[in-house]
Backbone and ligand atoms as CSV (ligand in chain L), in Angstrom:
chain,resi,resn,atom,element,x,y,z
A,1,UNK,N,N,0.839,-1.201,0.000
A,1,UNK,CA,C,0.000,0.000,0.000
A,1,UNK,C,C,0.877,1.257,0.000
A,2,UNK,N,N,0.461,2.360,-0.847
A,2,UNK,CA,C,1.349,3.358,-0.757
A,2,UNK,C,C,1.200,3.982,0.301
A,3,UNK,N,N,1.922,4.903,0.951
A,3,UNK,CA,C,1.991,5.821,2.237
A,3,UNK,C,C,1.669,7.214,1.460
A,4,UNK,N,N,0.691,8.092,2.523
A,4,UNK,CA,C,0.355,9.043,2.192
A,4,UNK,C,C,0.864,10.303,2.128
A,5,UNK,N,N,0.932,11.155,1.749
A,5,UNK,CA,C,1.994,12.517,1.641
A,5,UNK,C,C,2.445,12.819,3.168
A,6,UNK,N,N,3.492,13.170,3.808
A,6,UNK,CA,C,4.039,13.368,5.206
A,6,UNK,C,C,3.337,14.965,5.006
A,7,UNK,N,N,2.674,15.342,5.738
A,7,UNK,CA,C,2.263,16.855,5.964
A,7,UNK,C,C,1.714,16.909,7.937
A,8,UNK,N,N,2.142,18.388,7.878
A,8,UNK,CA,C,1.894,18.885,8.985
A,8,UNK,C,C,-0.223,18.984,9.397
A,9,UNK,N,N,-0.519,18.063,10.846
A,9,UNK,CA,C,-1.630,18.883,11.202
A,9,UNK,C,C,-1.539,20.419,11.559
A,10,UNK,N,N,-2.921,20.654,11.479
A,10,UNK,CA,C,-3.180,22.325,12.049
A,10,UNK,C,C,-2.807,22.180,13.623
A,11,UNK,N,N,-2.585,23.612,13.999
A,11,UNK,CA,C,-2.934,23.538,15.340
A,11,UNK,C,C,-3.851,22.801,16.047
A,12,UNK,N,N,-4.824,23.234,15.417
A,12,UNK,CA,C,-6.158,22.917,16.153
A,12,UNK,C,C,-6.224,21.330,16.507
A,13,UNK,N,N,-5.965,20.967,14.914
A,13,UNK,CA,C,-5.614,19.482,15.218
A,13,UNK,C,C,-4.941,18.663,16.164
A,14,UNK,N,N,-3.696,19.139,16.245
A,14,UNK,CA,C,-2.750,18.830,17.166
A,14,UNK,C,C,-2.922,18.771,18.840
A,15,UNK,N,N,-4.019,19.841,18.960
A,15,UNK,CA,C,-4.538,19.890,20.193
A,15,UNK,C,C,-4.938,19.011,20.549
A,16,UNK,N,N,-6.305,18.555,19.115
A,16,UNK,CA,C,-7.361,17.946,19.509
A,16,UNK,C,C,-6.728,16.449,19.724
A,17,UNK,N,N,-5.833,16.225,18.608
A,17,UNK,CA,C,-5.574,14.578,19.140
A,17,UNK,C,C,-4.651,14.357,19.704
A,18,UNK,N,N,-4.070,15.194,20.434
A,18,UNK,CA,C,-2.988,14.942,21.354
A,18,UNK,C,C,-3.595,15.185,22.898
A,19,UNK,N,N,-4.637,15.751,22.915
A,19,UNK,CA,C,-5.667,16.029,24.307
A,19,UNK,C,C,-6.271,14.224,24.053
A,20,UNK,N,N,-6.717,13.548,23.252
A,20,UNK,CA,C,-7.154,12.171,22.629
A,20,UNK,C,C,-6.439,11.372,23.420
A,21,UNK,N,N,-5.548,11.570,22.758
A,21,UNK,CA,C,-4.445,10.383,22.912
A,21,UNK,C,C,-3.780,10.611,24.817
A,22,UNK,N,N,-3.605,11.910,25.446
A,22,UNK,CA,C,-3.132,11.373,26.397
A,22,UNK,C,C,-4.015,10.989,27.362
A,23,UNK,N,N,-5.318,11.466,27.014
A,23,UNK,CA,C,-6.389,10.811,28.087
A,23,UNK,C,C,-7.280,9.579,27.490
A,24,UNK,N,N,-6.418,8.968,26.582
A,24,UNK,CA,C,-6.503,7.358,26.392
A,24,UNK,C,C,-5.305,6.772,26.853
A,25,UNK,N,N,-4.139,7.791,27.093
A,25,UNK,CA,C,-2.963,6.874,27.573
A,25,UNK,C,C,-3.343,6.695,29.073
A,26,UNK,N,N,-4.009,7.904,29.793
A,26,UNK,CA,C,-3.974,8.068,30.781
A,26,UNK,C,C,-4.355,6.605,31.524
A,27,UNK,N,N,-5.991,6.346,30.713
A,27,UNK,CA,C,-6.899,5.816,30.924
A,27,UNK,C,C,-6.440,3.829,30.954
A,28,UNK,N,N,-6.113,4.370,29.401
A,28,UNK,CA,C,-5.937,2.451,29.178
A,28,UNK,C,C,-4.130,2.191,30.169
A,29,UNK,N,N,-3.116,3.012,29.876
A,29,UNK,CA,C,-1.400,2.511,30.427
A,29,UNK,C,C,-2.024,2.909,31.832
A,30,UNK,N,N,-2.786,3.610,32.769
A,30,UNK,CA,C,-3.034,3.613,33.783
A,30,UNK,C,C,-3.475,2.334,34.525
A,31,UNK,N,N,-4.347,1.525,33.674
A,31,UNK,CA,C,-5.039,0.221,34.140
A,31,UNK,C,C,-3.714,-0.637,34.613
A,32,UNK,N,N,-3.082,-0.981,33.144
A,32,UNK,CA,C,-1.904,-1.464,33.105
A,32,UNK,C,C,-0.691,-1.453,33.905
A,33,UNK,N,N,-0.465,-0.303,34.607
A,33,UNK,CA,C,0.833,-0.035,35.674
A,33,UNK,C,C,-0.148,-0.366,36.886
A,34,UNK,N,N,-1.709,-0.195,37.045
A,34,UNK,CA,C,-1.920,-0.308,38.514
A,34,UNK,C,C,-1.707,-1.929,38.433
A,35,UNK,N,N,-2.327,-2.683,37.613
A,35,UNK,CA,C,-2.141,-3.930,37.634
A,35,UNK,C,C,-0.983,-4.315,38.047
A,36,UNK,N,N,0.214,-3.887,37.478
A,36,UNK,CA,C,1.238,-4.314,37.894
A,36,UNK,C,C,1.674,-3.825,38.836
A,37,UNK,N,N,1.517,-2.580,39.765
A,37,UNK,CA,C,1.732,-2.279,40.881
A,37,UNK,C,C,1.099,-3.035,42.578
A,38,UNK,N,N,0.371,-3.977,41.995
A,38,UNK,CA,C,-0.705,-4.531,43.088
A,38,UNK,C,C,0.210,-5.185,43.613
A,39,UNK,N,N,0.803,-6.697,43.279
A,39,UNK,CA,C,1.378,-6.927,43.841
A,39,UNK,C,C,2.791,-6.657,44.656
A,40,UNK,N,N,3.154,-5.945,44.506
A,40,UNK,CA,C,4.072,-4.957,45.238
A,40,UNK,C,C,3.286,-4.120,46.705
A,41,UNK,N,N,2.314,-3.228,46.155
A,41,UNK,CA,C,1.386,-2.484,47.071
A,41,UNK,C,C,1.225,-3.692,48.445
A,42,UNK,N,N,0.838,-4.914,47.554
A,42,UNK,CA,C,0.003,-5.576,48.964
A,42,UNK,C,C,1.311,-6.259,49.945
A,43,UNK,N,N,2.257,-6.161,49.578
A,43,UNK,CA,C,3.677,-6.644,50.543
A,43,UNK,C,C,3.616,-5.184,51.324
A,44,UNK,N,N,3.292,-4.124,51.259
A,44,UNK,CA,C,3.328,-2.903,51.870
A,44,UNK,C,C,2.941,-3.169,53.150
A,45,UNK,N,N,1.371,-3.664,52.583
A,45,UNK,CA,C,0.233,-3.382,53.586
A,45,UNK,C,C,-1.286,-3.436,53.348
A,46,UNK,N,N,-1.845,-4.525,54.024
A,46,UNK,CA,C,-2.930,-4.672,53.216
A,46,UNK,C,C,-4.106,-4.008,52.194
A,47,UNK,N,N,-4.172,-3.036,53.017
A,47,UNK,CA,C,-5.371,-1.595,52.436
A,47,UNK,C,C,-4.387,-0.753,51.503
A,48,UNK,N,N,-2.905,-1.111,50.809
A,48,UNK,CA,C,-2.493,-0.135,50.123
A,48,UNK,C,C,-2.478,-0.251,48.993
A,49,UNK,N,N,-2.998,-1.551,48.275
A,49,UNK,CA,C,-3.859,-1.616,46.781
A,49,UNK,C,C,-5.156,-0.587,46.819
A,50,UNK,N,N,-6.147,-0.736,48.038
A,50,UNK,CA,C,-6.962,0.013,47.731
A,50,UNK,C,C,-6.824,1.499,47.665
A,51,UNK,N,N,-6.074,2.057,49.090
A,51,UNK,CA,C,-5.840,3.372,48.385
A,51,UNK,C,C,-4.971,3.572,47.147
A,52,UNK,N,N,-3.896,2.963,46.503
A,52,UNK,CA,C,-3.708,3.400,45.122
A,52,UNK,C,C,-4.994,3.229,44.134
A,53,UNK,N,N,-5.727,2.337,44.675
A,53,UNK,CA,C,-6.459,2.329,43.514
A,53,UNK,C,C,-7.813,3.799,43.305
A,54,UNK,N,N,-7.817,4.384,44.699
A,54,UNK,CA,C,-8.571,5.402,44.906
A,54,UNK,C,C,-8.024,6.649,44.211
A,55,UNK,N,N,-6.746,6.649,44.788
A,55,UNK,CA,C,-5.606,7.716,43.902
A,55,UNK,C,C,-5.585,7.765,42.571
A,56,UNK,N,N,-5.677,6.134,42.230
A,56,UNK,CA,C,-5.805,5.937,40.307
A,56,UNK,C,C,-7.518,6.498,40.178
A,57,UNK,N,N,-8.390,6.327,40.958
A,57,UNK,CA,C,-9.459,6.905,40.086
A,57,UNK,C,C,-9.705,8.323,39.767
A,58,UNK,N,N,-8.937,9.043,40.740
A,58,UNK,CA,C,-9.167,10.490,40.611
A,58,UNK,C,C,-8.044,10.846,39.644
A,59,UNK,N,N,-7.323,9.973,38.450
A,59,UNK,CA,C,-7.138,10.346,37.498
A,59,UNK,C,C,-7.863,9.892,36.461
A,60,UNK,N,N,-8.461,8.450,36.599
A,60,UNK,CA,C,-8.772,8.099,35.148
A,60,UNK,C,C,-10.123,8.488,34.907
A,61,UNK,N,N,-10.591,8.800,35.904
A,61,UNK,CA,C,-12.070,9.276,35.800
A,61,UNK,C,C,-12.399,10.847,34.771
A,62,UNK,N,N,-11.512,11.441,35.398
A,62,UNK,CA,C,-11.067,12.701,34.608
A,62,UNK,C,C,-10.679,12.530,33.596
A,63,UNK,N,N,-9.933,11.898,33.049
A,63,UNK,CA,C,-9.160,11.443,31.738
A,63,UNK,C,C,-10.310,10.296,30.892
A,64,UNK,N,N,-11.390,9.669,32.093
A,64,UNK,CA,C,-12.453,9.023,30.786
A,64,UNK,C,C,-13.734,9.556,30.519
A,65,UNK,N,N,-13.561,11.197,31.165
A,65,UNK,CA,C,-14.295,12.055,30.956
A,65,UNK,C,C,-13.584,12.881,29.820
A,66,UNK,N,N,-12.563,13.222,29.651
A,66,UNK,CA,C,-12.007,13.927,28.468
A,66,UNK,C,C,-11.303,13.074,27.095
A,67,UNK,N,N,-11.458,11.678,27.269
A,67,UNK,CA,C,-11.298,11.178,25.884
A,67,UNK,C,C,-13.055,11.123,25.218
A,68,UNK,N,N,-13.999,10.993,25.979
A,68,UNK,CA,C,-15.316,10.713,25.592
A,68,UNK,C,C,-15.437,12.676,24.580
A,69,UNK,N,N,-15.126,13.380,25.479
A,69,UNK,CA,C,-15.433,14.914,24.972
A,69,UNK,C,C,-14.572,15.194,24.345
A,70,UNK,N,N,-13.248,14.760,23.898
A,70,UNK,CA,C,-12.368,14.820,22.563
A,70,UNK,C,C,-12.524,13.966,21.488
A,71,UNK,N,N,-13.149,12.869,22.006
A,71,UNK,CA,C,-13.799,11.427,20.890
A,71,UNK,C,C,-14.964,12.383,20.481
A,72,UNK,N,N,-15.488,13.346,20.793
A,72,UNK,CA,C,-17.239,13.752,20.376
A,72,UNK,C,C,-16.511,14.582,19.127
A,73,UNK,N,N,-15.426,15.309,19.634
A,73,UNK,CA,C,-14.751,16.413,18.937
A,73,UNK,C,C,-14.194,15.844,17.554
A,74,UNK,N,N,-13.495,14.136,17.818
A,74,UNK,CA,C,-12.834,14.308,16.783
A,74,UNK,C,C,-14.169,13.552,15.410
A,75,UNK,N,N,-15.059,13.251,16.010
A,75,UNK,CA,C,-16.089,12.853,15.395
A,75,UNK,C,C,-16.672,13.880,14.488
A,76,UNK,N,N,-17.020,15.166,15.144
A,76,UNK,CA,C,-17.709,16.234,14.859
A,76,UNK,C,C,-16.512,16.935,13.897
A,77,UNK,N,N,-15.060,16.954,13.646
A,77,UNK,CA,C,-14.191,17.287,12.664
A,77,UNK,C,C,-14.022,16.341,11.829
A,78,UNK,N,N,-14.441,15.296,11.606
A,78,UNK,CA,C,-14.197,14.389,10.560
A,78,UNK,C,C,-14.902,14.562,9.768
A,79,UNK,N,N,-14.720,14.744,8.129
A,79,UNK,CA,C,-15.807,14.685,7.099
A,79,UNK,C,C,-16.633,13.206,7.252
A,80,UNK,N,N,-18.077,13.071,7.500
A,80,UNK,CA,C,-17.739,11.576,7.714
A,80,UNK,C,C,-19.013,11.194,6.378
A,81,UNK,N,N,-18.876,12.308,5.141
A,81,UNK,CA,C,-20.173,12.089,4.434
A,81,UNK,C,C,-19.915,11.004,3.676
A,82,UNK,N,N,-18.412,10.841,2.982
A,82,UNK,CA,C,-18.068,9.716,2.573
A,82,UNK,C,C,-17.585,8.906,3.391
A,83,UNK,N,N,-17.970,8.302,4.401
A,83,UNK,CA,C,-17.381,7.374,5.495
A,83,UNK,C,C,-17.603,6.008,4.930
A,84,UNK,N,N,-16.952,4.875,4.673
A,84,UNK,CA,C,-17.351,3.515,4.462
A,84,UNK,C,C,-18.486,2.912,5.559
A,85,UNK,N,N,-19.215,1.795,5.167
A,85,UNK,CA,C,-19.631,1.455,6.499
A,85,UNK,C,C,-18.742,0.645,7.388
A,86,UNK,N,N,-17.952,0.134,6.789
A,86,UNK,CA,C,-17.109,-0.175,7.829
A,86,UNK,C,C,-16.810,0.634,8.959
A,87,UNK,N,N,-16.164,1.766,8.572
A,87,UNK,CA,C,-15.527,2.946,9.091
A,87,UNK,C,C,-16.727,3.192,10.516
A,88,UNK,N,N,-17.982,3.759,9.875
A,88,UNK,CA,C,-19.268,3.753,10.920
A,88,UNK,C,C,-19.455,2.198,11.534
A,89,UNK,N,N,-19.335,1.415,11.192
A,89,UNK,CA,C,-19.339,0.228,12.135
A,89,UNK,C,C,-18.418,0.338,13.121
A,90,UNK,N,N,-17.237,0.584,12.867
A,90,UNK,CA,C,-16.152,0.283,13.540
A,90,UNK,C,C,-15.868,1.682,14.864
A,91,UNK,N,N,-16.785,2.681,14.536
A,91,UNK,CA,C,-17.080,4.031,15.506
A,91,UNK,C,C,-18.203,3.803,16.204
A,92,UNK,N,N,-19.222,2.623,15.692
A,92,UNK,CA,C,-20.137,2.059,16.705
A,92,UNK,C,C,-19.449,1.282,17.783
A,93,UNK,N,N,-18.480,0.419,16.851
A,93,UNK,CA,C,-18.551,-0.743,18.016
A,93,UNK,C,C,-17.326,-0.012,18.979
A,94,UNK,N,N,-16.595,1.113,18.648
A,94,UNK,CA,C,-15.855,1.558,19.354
A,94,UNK,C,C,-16.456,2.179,20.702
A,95,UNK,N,N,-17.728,3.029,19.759
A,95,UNK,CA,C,-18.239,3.454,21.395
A,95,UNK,C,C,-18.583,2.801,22.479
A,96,UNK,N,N,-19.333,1.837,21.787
A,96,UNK,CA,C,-19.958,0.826,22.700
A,96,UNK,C,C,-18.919,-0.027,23.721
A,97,UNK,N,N,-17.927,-0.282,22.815
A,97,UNK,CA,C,-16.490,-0.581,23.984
A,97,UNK,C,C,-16.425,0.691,24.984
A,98,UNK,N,N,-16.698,1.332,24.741
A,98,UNK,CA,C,-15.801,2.506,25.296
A,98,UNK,C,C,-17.130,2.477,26.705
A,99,UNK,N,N,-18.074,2.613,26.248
A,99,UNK,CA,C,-19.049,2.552,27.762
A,99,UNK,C,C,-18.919,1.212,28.358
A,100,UNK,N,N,-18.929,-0.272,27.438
A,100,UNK,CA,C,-18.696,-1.281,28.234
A,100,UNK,C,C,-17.325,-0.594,29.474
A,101,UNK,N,N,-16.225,-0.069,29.219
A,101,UNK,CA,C,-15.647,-0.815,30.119
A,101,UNK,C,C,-15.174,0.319,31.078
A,102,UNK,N,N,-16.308,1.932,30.730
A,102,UNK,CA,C,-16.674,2.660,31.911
A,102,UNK,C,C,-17.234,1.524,33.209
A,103,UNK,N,N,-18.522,1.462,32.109
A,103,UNK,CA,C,-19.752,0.503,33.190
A,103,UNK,C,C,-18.594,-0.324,34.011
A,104,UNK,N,N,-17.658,-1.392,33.058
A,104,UNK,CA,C,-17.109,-2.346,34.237
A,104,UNK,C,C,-16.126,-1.766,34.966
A,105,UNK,N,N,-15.660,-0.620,34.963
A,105,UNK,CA,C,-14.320,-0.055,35.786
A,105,UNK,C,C,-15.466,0.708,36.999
A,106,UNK,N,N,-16.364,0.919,36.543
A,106,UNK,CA,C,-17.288,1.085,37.892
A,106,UNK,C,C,-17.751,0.157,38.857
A,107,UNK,N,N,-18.071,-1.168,37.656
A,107,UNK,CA,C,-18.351,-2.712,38.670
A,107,UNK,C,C,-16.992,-3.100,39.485
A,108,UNK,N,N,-16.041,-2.677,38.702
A,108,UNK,CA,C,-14.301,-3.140,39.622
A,108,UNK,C,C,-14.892,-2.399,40.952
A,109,UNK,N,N,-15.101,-1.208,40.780
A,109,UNK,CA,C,-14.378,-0.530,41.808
A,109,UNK,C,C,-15.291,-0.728,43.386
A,110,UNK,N,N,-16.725,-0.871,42.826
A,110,UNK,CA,C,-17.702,-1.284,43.957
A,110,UNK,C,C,-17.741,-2.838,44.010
A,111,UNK,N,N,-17.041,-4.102,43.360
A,111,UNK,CA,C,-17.078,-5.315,43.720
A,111,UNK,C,C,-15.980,-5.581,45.312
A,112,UNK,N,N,-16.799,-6.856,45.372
A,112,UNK,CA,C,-16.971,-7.432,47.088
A,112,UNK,C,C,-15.815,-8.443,46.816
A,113,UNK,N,N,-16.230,-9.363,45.954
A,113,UNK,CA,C,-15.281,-10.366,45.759
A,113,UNK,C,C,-13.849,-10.226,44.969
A,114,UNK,N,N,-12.907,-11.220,45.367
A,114,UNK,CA,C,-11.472,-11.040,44.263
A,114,UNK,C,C,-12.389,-11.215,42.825
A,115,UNK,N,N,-12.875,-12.645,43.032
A,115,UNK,CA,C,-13.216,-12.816,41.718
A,115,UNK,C,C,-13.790,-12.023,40.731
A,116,UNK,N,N,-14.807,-11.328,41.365
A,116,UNK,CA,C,-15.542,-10.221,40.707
A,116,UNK,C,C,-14.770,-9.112,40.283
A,117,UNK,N,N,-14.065,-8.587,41.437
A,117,UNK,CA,C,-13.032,-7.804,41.045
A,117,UNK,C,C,-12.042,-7.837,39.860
A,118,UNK,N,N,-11.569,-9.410,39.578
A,118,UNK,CA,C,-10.905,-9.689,38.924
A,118,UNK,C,C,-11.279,-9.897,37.288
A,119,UNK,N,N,-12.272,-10.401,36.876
A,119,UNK,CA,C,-13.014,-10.046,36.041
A,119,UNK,C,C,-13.470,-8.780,35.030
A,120,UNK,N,N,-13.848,-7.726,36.632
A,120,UNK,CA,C,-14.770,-6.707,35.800
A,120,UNK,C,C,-12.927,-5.533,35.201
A,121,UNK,N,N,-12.071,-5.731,36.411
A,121,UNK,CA,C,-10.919,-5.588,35.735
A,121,UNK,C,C,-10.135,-6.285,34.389
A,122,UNK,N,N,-10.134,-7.559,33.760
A,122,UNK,CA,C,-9.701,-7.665,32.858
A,122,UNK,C,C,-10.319,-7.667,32.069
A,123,UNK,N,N,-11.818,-7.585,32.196
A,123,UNK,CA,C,-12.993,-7.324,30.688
A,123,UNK,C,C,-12.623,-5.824,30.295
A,124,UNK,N,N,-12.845,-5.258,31.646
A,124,UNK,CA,C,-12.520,-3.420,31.112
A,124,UNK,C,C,-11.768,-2.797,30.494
A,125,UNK,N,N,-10.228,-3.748,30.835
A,125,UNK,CA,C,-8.828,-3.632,30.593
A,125,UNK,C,C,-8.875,-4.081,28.956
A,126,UNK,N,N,-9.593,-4.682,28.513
A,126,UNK,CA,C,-9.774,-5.899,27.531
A,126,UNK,C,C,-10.331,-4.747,26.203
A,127,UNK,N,N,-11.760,-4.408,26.981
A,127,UNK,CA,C,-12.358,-3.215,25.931
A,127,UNK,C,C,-11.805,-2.178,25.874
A,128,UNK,N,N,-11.109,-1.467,26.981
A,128,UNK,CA,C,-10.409,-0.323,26.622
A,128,UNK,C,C,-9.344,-0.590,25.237
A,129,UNK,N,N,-8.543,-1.317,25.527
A,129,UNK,CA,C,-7.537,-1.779,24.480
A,129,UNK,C,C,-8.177,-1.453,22.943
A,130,UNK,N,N,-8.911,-2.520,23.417
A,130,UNK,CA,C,-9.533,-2.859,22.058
A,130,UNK,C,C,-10.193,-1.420,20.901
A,131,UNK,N,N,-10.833,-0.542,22.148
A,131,UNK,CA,C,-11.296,0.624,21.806
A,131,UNK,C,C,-9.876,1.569,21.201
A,132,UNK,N,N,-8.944,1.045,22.229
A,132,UNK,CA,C,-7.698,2.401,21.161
A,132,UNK,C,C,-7.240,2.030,19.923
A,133,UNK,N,N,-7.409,0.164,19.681
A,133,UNK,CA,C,-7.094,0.279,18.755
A,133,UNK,C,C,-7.762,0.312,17.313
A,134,UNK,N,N,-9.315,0.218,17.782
A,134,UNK,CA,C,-10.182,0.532,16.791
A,134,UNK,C,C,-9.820,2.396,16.453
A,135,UNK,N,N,-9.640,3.122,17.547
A,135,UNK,CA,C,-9.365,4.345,17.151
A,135,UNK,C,C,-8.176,4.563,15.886
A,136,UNK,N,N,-7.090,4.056,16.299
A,136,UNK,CA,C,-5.817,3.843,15.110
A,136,UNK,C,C,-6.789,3.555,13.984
A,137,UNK,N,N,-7.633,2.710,13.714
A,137,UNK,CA,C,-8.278,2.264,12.530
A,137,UNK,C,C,-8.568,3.130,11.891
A,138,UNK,N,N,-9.742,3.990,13.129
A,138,UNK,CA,C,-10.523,5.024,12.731
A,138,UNK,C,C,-9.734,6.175,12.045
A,139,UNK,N,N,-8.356,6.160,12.814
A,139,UNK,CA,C,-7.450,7.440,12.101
A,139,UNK,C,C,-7.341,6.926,10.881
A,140,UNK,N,N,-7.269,5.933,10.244
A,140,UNK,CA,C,-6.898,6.042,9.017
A,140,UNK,C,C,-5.356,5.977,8.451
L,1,LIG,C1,C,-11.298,4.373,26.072
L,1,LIG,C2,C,-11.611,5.373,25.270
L,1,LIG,C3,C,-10.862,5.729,23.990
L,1,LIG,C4,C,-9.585,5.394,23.600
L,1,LIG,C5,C,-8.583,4.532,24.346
L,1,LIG,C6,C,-9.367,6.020,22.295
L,1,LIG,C7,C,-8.187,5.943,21.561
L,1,LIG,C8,C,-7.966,6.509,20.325
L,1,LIG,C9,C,-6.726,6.490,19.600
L,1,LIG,C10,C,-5.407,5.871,20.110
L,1,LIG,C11,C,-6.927,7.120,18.412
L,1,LIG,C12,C,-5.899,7.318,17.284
L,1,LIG,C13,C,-5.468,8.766,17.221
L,1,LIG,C14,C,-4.582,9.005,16.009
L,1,LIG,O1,O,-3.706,8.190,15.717
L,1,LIG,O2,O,-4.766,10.031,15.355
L,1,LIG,C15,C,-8.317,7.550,18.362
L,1,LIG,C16,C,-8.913,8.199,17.301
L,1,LIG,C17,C,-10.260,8.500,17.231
L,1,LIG,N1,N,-11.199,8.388,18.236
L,1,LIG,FE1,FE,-10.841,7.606,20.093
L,1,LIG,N2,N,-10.507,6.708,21.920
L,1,LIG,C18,C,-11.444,6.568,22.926
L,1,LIG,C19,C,-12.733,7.112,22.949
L,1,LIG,C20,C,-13.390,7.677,21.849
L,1,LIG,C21,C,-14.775,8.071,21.806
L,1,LIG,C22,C,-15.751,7.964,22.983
L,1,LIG,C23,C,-15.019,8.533,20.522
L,1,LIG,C24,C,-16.295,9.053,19.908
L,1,LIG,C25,C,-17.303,9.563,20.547
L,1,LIG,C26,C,-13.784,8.448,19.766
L,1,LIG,C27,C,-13.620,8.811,18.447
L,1,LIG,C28,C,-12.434,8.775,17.741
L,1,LIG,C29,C,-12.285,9.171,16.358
L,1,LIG,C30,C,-13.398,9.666,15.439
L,1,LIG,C31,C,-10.918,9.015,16.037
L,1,LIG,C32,C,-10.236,9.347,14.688
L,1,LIG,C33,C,-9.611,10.734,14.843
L,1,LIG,C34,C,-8.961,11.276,13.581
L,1,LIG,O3,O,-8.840,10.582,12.589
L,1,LIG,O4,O,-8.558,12.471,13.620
L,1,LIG,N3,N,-12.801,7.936,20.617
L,1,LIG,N4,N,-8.928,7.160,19.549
């Protein structure tokens, strides 16, 4: 496949998907380091998974509040009159990831059990992914 001309985005652009991208990094590499920080935390001290994990929400919450309102943005700048349906399929099923694994990072955070816990964490972890990389798609 040929590669497309190397050109500069606008400002505006640059804002917009670089505000995108770090509150999807925030969101999805955030999951990812707490995961791997747990076991460490719990040699600390028992309750010190949970407060990191309290500390992690008062970022990703913010950050899965501002990829949803930069995802609206980059939607609303896209020509999307010639869009394939693929393209609109693939911005459906993105959204719909994208609330699945709000909804389950909310079931993580109020579950009782490991198991449950453990679950609604790697489904969430699972759709987030999946959602950034339908986004790459979506870029084109
Ligand atoms: C967990 C949430 C999300 C993640 C991890 C995520 C991730 C990404 C990534 C990595 C890109 C590629 C950026 C690029 O290379 O230019 C992207 C693009 C895009 N995203 Fe998201 N995104 C999320 C939520 C959303 C939402 C909620 C919407 C729509 C309401 C959305 C709409 C788009 C669109 C339309 C593009 C293409 C932008 C362009 O071509 O300029 N995203 N996303």
């Amino acid at each position: 496949m040929l590669a497309t001309t190397a050109h500069l985005a606008s400002g505006l652009d640059t804002l917009r998907i670089s505000l995108h991208i770090l509150a999807a990094s925030v969101w999805v590499g955030g999951q990812l380091v707490m995961a791997g920080l747990v076991p460490t935390l719990r040699q600390g001290a028992p309750d010190l998974p949970a407060k990191a994990a309290r500390a992690f929400a008062r970022l990703s919450w913010p950050a899965y509040a501002l990829v949803i309102i930069t995802g609206l943005w980059n939607t609303m700048e896209i020509n999307r009159s010639g869009a394939s349906i693929g393209w609109q399929f693939v911005l459906m099923l993105k959204v719909s990831l994208v609330v699945a694994a709000g909804l389950l990072a909310y079931l993580h955070s109020k579950a009782q059990s490991a198991s449950r816990r453990g679950a609604t964490a790697g489904l969430g972890f699972v759709a987030s992914v999946t959602a950034l990389v339908l986004g790459v798609a979506l870029a084109g």
